[in-house]
C-alpha positions as CSV (number, residue, x, y, z in Angstrom):
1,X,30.4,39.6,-6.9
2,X,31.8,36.2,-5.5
3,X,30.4,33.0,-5.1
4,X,31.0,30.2,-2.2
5,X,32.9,26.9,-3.7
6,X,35.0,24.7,-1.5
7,X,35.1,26.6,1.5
8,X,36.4,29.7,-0.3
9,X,35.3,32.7,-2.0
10,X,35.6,32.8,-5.7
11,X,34.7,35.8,-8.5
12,X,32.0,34.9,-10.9
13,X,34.0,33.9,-13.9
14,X,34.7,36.6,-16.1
15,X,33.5,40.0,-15.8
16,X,30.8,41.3,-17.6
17,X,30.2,44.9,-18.6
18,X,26.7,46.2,-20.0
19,X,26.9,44.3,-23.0
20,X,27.2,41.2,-21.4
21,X,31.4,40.9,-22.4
22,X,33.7,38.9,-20.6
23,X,37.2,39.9,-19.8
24,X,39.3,37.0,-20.4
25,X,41.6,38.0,-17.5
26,X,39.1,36.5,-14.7
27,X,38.3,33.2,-16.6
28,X,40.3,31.3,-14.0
29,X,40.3,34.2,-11.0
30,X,39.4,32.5,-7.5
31,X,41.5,29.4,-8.4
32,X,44.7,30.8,-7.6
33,X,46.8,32.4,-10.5
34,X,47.5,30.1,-12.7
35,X,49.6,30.5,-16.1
36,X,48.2,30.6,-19.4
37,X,50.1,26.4,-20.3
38,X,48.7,25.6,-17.1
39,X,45.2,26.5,-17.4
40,X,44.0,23.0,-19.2
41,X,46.7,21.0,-17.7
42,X,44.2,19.2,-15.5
43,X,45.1,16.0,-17.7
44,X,48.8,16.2,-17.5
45,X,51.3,17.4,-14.9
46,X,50.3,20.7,-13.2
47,X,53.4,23.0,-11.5
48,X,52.8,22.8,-7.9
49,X,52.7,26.6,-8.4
50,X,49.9,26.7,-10.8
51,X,47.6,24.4,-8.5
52,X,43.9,25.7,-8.7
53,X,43.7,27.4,-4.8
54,X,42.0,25.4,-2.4
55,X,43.4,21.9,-4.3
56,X,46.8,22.7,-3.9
57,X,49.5,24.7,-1.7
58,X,48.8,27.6,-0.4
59,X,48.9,30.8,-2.9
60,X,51.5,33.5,-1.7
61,X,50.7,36.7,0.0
62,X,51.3,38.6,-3.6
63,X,48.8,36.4,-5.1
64,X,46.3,37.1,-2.5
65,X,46.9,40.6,-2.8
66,X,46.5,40.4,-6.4
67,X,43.2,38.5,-5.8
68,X,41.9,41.1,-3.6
69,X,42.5,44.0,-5.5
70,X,40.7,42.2,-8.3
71,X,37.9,41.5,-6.2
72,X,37.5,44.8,-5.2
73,X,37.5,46.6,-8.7
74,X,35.2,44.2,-9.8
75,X,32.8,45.6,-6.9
76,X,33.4,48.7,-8.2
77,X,32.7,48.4,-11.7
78,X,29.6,46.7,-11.1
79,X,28.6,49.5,-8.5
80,X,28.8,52.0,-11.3
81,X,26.3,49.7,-13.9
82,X,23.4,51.5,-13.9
83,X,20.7,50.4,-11.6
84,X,16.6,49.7,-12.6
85,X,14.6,52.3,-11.9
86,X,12.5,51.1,-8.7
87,X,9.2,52.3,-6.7
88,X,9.7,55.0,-4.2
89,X,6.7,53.0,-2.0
90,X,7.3,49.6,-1.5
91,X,4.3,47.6,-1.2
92,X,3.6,46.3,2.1
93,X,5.3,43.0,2.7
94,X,7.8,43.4,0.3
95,X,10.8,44.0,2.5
96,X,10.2,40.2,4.0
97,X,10.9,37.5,1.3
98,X,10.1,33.6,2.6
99,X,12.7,32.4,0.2
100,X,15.1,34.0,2.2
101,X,14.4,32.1,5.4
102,X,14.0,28.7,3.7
103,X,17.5,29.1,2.0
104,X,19.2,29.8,4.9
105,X,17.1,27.4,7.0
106,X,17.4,24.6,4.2
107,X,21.2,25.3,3.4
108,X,23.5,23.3,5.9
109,X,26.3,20.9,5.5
110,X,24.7,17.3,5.6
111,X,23.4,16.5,9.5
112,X,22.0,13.2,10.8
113,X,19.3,14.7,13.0
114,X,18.5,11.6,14.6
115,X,22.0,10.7,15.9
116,X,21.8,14.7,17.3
117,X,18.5,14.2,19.0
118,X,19.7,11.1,20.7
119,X,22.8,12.4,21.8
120,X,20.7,15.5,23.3
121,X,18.3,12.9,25.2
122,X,21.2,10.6,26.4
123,X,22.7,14.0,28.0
124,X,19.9,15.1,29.2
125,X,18.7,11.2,31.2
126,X,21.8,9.7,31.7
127,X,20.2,7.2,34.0
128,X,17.9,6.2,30.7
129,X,18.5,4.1,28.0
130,X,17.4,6.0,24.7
131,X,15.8,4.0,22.0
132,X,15.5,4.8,18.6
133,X,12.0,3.2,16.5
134,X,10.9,3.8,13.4
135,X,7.2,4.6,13.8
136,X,6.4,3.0,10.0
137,X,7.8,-0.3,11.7
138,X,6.4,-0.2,15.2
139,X,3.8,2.5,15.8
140,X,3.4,3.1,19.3
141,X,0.7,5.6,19.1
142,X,-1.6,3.5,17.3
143,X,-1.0,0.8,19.5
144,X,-2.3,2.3,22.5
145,X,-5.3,3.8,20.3
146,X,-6.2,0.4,19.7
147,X,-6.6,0.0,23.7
148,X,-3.4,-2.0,24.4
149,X,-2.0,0.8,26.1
150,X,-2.0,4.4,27.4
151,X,0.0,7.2,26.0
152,X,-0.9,10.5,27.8
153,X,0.0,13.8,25.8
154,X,2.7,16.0,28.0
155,X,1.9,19.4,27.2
156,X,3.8,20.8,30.3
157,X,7.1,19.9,30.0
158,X,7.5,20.1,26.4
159,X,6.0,21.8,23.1
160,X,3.5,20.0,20.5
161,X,2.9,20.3,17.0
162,X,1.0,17.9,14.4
163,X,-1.4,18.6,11.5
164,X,-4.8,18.3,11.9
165,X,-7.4,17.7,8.8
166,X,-10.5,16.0,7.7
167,X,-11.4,12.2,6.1
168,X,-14.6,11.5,4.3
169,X,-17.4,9.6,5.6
170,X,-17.0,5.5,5.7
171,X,-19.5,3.1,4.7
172,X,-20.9,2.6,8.5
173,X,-20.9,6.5,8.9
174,X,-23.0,9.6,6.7
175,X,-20.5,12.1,8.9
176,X,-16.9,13.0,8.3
177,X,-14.1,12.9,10.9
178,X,-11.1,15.0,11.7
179,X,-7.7,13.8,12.2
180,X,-4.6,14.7,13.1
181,X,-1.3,13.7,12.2
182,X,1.5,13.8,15.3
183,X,4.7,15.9,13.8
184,X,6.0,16.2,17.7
185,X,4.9,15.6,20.5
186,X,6.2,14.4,24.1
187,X,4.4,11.2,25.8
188,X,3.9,9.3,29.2
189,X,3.4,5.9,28.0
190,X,2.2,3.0,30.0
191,X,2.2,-0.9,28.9
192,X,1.5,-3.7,31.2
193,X,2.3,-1.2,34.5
194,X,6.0,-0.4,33.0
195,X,6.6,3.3,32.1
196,X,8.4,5.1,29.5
197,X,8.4,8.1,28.2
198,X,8.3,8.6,24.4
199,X,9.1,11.8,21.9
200,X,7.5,11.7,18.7
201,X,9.3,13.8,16.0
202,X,8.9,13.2,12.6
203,X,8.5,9.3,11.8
204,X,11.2,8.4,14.8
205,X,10.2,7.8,18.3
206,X,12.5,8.2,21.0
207,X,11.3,6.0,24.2
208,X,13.3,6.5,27.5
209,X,13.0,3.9,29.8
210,X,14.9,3.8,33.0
211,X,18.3,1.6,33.1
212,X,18.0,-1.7,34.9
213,X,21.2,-2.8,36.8
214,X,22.9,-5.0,34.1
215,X,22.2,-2.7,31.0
216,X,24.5,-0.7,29.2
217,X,23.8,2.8,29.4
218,X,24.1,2.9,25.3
219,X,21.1,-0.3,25.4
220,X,19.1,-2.2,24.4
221,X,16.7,-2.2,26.9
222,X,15.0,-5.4,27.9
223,X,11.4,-3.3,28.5
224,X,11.7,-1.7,25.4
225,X,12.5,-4.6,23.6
226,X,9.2,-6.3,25.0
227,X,7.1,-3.6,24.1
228,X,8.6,-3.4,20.2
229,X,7.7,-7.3,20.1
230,X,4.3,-6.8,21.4
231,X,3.3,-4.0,18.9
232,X,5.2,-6.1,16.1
233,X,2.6,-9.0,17.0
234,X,-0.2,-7.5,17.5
235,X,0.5,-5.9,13.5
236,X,0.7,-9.4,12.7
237,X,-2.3,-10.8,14.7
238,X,-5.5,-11.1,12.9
239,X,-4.7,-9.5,9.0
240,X,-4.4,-9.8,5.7
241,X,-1.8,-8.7,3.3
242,X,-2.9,-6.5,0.8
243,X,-0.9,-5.2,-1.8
244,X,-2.5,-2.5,-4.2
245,X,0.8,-0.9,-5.1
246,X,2.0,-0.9,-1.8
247,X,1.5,-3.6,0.9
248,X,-0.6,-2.3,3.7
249,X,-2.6,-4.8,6.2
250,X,-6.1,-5.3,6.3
251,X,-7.8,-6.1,9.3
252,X,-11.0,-5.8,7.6
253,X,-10.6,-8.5,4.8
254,X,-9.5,-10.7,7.7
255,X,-12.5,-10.2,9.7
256,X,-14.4,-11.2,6.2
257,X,-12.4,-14.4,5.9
258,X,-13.1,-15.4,9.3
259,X,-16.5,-15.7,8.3
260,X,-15.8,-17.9,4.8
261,X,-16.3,-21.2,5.7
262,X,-16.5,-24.1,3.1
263,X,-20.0,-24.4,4.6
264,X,-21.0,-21.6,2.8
265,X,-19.6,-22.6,-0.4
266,X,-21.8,-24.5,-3.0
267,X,-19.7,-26.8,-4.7
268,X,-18.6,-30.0,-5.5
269,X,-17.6,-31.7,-2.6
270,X,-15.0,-33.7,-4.0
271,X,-13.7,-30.5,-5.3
272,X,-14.0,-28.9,-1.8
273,X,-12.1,-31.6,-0.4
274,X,-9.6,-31.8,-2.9
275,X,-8.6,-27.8,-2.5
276,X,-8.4,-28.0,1.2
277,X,-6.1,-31.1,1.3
278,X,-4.0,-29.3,-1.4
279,X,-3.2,-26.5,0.8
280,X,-3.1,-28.2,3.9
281,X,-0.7,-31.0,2.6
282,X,1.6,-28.6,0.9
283,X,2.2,-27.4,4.7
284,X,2.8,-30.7,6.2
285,X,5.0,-31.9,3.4
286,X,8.4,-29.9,3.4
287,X,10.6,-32.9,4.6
288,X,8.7,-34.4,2.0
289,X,9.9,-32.2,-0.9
290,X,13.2,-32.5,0.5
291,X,13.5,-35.6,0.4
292,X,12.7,-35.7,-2.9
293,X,15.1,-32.8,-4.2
294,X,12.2,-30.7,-5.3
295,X,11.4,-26.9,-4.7
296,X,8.7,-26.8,-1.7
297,X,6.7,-24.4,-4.0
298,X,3.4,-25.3,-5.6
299,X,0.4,-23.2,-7.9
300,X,-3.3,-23.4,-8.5
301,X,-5.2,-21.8,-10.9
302,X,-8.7,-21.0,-10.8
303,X,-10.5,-20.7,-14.1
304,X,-14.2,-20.1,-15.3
305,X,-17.2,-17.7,-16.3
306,X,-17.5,-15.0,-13.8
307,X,-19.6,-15.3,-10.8
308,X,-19.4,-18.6,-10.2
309,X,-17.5,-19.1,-6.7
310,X,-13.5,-18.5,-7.7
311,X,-13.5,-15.7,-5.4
312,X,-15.4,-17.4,-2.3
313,X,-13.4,-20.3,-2.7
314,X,-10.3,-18.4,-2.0
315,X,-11.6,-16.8,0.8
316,X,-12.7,-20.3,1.9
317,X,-9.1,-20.9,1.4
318,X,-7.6,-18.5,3.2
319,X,-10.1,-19.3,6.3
320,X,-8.8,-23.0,6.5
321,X,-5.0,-22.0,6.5
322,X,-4.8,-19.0,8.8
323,X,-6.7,-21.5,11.4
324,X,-4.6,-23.8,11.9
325,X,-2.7,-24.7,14.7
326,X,0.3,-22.6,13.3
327,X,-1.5,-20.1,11.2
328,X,-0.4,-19.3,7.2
329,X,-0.1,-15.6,6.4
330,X,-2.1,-15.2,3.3
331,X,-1.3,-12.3,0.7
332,X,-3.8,-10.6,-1.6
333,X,-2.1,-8.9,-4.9
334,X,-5.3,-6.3,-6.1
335,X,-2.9,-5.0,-9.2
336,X,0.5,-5.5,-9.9
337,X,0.6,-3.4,-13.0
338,X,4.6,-2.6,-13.6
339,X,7.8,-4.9,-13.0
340,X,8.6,-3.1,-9.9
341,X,5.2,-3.6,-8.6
342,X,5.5,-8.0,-9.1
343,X,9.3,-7.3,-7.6
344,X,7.8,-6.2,-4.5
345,X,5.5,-8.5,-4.3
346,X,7.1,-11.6,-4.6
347,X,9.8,-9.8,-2.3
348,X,7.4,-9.6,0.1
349,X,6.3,-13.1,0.0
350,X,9.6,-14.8,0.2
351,X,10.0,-12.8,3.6
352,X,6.6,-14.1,5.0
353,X,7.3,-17.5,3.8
354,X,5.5,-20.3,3.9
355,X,2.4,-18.1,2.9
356,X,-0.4,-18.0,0.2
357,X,0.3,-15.7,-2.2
358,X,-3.2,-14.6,-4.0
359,X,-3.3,-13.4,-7.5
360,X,-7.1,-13.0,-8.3
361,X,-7.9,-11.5,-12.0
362,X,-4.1,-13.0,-13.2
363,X,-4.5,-11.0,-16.6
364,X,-4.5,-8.3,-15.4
365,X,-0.6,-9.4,-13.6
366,X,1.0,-11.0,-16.3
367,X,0.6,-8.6,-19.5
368,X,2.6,-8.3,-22.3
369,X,4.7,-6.1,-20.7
370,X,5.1,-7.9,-17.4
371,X,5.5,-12.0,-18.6
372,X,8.7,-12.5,-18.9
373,X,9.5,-10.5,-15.4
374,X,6.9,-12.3,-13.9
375,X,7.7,-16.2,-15.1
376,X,11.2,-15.4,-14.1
377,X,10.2,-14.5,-10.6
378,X,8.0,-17.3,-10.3
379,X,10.1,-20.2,-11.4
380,X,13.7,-18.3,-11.7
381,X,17.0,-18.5,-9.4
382,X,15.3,-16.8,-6.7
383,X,14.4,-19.0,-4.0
384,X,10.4,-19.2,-3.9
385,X,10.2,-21.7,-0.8
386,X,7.2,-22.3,1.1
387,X,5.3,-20.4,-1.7
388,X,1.6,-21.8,-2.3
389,X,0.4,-19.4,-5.2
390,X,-3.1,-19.8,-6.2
391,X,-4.2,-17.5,-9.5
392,X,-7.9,-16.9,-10.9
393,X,-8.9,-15.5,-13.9
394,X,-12.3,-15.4,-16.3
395,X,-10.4,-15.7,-19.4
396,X,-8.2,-19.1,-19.5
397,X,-7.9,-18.7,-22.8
398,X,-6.6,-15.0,-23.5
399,X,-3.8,-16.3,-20.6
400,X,-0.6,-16.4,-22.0
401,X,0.1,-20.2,-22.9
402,X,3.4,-19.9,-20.4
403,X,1.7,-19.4,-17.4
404,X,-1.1,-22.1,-18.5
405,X,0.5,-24.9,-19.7
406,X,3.9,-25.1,-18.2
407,X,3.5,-27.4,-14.2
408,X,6.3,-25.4,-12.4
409,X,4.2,-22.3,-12.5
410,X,0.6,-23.5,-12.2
411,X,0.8,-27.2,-11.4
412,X,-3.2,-27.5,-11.1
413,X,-5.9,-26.1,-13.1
414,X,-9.5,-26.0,-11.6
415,X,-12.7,-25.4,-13.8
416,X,-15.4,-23.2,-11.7
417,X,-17.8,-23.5,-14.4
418,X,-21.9,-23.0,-14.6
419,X,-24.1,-24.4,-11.6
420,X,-26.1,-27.4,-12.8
421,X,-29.8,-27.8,-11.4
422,X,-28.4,-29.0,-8.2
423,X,-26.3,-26.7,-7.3
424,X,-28.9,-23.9,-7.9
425,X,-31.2,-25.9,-5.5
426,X,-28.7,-26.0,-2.6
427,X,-28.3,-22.1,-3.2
428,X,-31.6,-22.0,-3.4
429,X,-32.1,-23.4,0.1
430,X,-29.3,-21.7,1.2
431,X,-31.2,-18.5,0.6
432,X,-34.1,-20.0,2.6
433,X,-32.2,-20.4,5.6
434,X,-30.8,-17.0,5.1
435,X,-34.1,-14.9,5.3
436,X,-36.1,-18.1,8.0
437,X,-36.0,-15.2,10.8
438,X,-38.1,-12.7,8.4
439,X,-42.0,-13.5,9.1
440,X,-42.7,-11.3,6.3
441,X,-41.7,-13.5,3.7
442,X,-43.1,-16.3,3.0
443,X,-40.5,-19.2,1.9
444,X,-42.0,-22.3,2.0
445,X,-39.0,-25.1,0.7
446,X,-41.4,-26.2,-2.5
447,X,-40.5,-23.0,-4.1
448,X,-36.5,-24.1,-4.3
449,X,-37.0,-27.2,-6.8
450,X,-38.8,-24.6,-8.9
451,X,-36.6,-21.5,-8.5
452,X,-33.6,-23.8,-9.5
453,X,-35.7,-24.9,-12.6
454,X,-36.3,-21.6,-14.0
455,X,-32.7,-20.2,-13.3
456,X,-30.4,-22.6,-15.7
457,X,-27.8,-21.1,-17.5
458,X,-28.0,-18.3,-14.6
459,X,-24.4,-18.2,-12.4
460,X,-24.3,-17.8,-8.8
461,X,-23.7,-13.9,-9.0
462,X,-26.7,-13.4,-11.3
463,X,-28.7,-16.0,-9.0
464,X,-27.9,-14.0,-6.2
465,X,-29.0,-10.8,-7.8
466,X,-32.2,-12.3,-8.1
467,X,-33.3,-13.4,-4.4
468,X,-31.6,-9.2,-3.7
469,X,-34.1,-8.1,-6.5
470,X,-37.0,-9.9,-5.3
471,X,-36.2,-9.3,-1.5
472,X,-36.1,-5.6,-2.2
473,X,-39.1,-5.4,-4.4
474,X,-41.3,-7.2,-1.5
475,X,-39.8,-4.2,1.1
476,X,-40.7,-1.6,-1.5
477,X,-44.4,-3.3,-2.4
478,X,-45.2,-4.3,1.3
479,X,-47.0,-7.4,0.1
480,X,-48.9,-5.8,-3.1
481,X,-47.3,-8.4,-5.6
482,X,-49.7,-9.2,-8.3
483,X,-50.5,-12.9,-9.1
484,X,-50.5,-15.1,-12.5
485,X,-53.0,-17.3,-13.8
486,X,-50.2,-20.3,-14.2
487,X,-48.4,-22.1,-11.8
488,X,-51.9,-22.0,-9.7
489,X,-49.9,-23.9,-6.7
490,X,-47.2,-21.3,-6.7
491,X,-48.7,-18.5,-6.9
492,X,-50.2,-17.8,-4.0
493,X,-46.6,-17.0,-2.5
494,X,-45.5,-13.3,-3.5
495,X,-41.8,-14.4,-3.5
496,X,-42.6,-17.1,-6.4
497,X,-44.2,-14.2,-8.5
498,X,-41.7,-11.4,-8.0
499,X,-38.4,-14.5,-8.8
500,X,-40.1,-15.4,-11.8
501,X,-40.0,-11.8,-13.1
502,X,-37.0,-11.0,-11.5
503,X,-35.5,-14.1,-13.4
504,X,-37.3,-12.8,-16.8
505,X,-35.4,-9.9,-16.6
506,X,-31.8,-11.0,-15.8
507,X,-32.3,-13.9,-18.4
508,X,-33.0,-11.0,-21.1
509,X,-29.3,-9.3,-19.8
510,X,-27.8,-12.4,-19.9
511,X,-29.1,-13.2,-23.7
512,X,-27.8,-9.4,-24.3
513,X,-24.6,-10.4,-22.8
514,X,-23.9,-13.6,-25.3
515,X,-25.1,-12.0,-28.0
516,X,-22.5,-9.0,-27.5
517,X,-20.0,-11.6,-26.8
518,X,-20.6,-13.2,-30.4
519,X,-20.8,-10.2,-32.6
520,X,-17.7,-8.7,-31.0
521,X,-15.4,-10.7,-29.7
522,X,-12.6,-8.7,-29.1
523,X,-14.5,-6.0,-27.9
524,X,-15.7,-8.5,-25.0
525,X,-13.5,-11.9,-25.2
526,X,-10.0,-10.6,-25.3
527,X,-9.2,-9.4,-21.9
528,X,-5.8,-9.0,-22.6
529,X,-4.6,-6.2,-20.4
530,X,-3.7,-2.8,-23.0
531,X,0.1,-2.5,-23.5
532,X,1.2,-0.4,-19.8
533,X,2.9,2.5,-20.1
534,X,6.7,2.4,-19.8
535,X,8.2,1.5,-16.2
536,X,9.7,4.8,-16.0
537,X,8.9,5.4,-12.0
538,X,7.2,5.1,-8.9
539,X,3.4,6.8,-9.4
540,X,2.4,9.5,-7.3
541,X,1.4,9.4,-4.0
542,X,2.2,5.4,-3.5
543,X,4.1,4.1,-0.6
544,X,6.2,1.7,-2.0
545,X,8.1,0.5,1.2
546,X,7.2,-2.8,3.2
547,X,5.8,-0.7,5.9
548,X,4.3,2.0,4.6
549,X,0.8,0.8,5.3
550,X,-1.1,3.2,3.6
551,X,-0.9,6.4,0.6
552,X,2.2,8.7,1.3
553,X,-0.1,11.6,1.7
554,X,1.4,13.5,4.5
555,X,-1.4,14.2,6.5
556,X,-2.3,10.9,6.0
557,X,1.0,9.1,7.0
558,X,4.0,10.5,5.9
559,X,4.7,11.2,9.6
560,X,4.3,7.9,10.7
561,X,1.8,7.7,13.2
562,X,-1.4,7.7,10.6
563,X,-4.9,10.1,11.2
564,X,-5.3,9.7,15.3
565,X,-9.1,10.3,15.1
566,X,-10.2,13.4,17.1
567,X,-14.1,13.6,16.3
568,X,-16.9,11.8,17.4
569,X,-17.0,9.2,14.2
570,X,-14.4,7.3,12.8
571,X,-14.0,8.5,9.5
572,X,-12.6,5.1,8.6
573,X,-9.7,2.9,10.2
574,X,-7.0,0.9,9.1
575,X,-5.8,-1.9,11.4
576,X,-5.0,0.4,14.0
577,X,-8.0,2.0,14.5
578,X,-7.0,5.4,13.8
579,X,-8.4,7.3,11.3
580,X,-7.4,6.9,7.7
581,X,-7.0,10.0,4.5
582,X,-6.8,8.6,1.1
583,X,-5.3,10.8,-1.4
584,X,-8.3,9.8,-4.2
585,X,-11.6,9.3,-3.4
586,X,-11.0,5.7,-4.7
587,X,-11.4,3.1,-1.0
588,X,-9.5,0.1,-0.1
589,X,-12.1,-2.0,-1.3
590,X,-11.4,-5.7,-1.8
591,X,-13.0,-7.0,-4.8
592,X,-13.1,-10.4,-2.9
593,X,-15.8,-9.2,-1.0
594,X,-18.8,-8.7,-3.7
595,X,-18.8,-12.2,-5.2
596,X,-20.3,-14.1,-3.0
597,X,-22.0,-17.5,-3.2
């Protein structure tokens, strides 16, 4: 009984008989025969004759006689141990064993498969150059599912093999979707009438494109080259940077931006004005802060009750920067839990630099656990350039007095507080314009002065729940609204009856609300984030690599080339347009997009 070590066969150490005893003689069998001084001499100076075999010179032919003989009676003796008794009739199967095959299949001296498959390609097109890409940097596939190019599956001249599986229903579907996830697979592919052919195997694509005259056979390739800068700008073109521990892009957030004007925003105007030109003149300014010998780095910090157009103003924000002439990458940090998590974060900002970096619901961020990690990363010896950070939170005063009070960090504090009167009236017009196309409802603008009235002390999210309350009850009635004796002017209008009621109700939550502020305070005023469990690892089924894009569930990803849709619905997308499987039921919703104004 022998084991493999170093290239050479060696005895178990010591034999055992029945009773599990160990004869001393083998302790040190299979390293050469080495005398009794010798055998701990591994700190001091070893006889060349006593070197453990395999380490040292050669063992005579005696010794390996010696050895041999050794070997063999110890096959004997164990031949002779009494063997368990065992079932004449196997059950069926039992003769195959799976463990087997992935031991032998699985046990190999380390190989770089990549460096194999590209020699076999090279050998096999000599008059191509082979490329090498990474599909969770530049995925081809997706590309050409997104209509910016063709990739036709070759099924004839070589073999195919992916995994195929299902995605839920998304929010503009009731119906499920399958998917399929590329493992290998052999591709025409055609971009801008130039032709290549591309392998898929694992997360590596391997694109052969003919040599032109100039190029080395070993590359690069001036095609190729085009192509892997045309995929990487089109990743770039029209998203957001979402990080919810991992940094994928969403196209989706961006297409809500795009529609955030300052328009749409009830507030101040000086205040509006003020915001924009901070951003704006933060970008212009760099020879500026140069010239002055000061970081190019600046922070804002959005503070007040909930609901009352933090949110919307970023978004506003993030719409003025990313049209401009030279757009600003904007980055949205959903949670940020664990040290690691703020690491990669500001790691990713520093490489997209100048950006807006986006930390809505701060407290949640910077925790007990987290401060001193994250004020070092935010005003430490790393180089934070081109950094415009803007923060919100609902609870100024739970924040951590380091992050509040010191200008390096958060140079500008902004109070989003309560609508006054006014405000509420230019919502409330707002909300006029918003249903005009609706002949149903009857709007008339004498109903805003008194709406607005009615509604102090209400925010702009508990505002808008009342014009969504009232619409909806007016579908449900169909015009049946009752009328009140008061108000004799107003009441003829249906709208004006359901708001006030609708407003009678919220105003009772809202009362509720203060009153369970009051009597338990920490219960509902300290929002301090609950001490994190320890920073022991990365959590399950995150992909915490720049390009990941999505959760490392394979079917999902892990091969590169995401969920390539195959039914009649998409399921859901990500910014390629192929079909997306979470590995929780939990979407990649943005909580940006439910507080509106």
């Amino acid at each position: 009984m022998s084991n493999t070590f170093g290239g050479f066969n060696a005895p178990t150490v010591g034999r055992h008989d029945v009773f599990g005893q160990t004869d001393p003689r083998d302790r040190f069998r299979g390293f050469g025969n080495m005398p009794a001084e010798a055998q701990f001499s591994g700190f001091g100076n070893v006889p060349a004759e006593s070197h453990p075999r395999g380490f040292g010179p050669k063992s005579t032919e005696a010794e390996a006689e010696e050895e041999a003989k050794a070997q063999k009676q110890d096959r004997t003796q164990h031949s002779t141990q009494p063997k368990p008794e065992t079932s004449t009739s196997p059950a069926p199967h039992t003769h195959y064993h799976l463990f087997d095959d992935v031991l032998h299949l699985t046990s190999a001296p380390t190989a770089d498969h990549d460096l194999q498959y590209l020699t076999s390609l090279r050998s096999a097109f000599p008059s191509c150059i082979i490329t090498c890409i990474p599909t969770t940097n530049i995925p081809l596939l997706s590309f050409a599912s997104a209509g910016h190019a063709t990739a036709l599956k070759d099924l004839e001249s070589d073999s195919f093999a992916s995994w195929r599986g299902y995605v839920g229903p998304s929010t503009q579907s009731r119906e499920g979707s399958l998917a399929e996830s590329v493992h290998f697979g052999k591709y025409a592919y055609e971009w801008r009438g130039e032709e290549f052919v591309v392998w898929v195997v694992g997360n590596v694509q391997y694109v052969a494109r003919e040599r032109e005259g100039w190029e080395h056979p070993l590359g690069p390739s001036g095609k190729v080259d085009e192509l892997i800068r045309a995929v990487g700008g089109w990743l770039l073109d029209g998203v957001v940077w979402v990080y919810d521990g991992y940094w994928y892009q969403d196209k989706k957030l961006y297409q809500q931006v795009q529609k955030a004007t300052w328009d749409k925003v009830i507030l101040d105007e000086d205040m509006k004005r003020e915001l924009t030109e901070a951003a704006e003149k933060f970008f212009d300014s760099k020879d500026v802060y140069d010239d002055l010998g000061v970081p190019w780095k600046r922070g804002l910090l959005f503070h007040g009750p909930p609901g009352n157009g933090k949110t919307i103003s970023i978004k506003a924000l993030m719409h003025t920067l990313l049209n401009r002439k030279h757009p600003i990458p904007t980055l949205y940090v959903k949670a940020a839990p664990m040290t690691y998590n703020i690491k990669q974060v500001f790691g990713q900002a520093r490489s997209l630099a100048p950006c807006m970096l986006i930390l809505e619901d701060i407290e949640t961020i910077v925790t007990p656990q987290t401060r001193s990690y994250f004020f070092n990363e935010m005003d430490g010896i790393e180089d934070n350039s081109g950094l415009f950070v803007v923060g919100s939170t609902n609870y100024l005063d739970k924040l951590d007095p380091g992050l509040t009070s010191r200008p390096s960090r958060f140079d500008r504090k902004y109070l989003f507080p309560l609508p006054n009167e006014h405000e509420r009236l230019l919502y409330c017009q707002w909300w006029r314009k918003k249903v005009a196309h609706n002949k149903d409802i009857d709007f008339p603008d004498k109903l805003c002065p008194a709406m607005a009235k009615i509604t102090d002390d209400f925010s702009f999210a508990f505002l808008q729940e009342c014009f969504v309350g009232s619409m909806l009850f007016l579908a449900r009635q169909h015009g049946k609204a009752s009328r009140s004796e008061n108000d004799k002017d107003l009441d003829k209008f249906e709208l004006w009856i359901v708001f006030k009621k609708q407003a009678e109700i919220l105003r009772k939550e809202i009362r509720s609300e203060t009153a369970s502020t009051a009597w338990h305070p920490v219960l509902v005023g300290d929002m301090r984030a609950p001490p994190a469990p320890q920073d022991v690892g990365v959590p399950f089924g995150k992909a915490h690599s720049l390009h990941s894009g999505m959760a490392e569930l394979d079917l999902g990803n892990s091969k590169g080339q995401g969920l390539t849709n195959v039914g009649s619905e998409v399921a859901d997308q990500d910014q390629t347009g192929t079909a997306r499987l979470y590995d929780t039921k939990r979407q990649y919703i943005n909580s940006a997009a439910y507080e509106t104004r």
